[in-house]
C-alpha positions in Angstrom: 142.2 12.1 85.5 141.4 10.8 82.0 143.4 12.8 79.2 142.4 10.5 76.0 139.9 11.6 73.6 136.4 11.6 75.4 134.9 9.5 72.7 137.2 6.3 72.5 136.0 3.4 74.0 137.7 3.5 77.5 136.3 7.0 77.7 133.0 6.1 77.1 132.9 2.7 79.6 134.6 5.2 82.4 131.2 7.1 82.2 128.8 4.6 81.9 130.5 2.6 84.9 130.6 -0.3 82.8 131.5 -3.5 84.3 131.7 -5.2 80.9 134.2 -2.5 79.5 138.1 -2.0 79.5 139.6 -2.4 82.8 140.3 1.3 84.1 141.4 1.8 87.6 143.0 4.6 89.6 145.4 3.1 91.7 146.2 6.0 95.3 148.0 3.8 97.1 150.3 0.9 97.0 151.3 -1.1 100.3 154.2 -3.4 100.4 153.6 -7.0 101.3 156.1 -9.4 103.1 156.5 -10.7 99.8 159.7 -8.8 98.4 158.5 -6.9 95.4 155.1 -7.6 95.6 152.2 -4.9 96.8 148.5 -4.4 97.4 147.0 -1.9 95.4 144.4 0.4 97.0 142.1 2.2 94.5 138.7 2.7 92.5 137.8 1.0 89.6 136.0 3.1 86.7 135.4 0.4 84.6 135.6 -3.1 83.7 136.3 -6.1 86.4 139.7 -7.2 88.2 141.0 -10.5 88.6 143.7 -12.5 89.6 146.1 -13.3 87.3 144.6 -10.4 84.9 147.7 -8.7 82.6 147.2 -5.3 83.5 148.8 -1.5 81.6 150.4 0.3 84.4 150.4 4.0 83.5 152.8 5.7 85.6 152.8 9.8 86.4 154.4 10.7 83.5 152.8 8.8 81.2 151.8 10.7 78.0 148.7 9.9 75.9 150.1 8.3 72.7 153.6 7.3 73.7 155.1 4.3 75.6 157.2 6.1 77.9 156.3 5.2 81.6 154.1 2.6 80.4 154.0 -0.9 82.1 152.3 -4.5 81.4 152.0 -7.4 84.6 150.1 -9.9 85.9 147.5 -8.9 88.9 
């Protein structure tokens, strides 16, 4: 799932499972609320700790190690 090098720091925390590292989280499925726009996320997290409030990337599908393009920053 990870494309990045294997020896940069989110690489490294994935492996060790550590809780004190980067957030990294696959997200495989999203559920809409009654909220409009707003979901729940359903996934695994590799690394780090989730919380509310949290300003979270959002790589989407096409995203491309290195460039911006399908690259996304919110609030948890």
């Amino acid at each position: 799932m990870y494309q990045g090098p294997l020896d940069d720091p989110c690489a490294i925390a994935m492996r060790d499972c550590d809780p004190k590292g980067p957030l990294m989280m696959y997200v495989s499925k999203m559920v809409p609320t009654s909220d409009k726009g707003r979901f729940y996320a359903f996934g695994r997290v590799f690394s780090g700790t989730i919380a509310n409030g949290q300003c979270v990337r959002i790589l989407g599908p096409n995203f491309v190690y290195g460039e911006k393009k399908d690259c996304y920053e919110k609030n948890v």
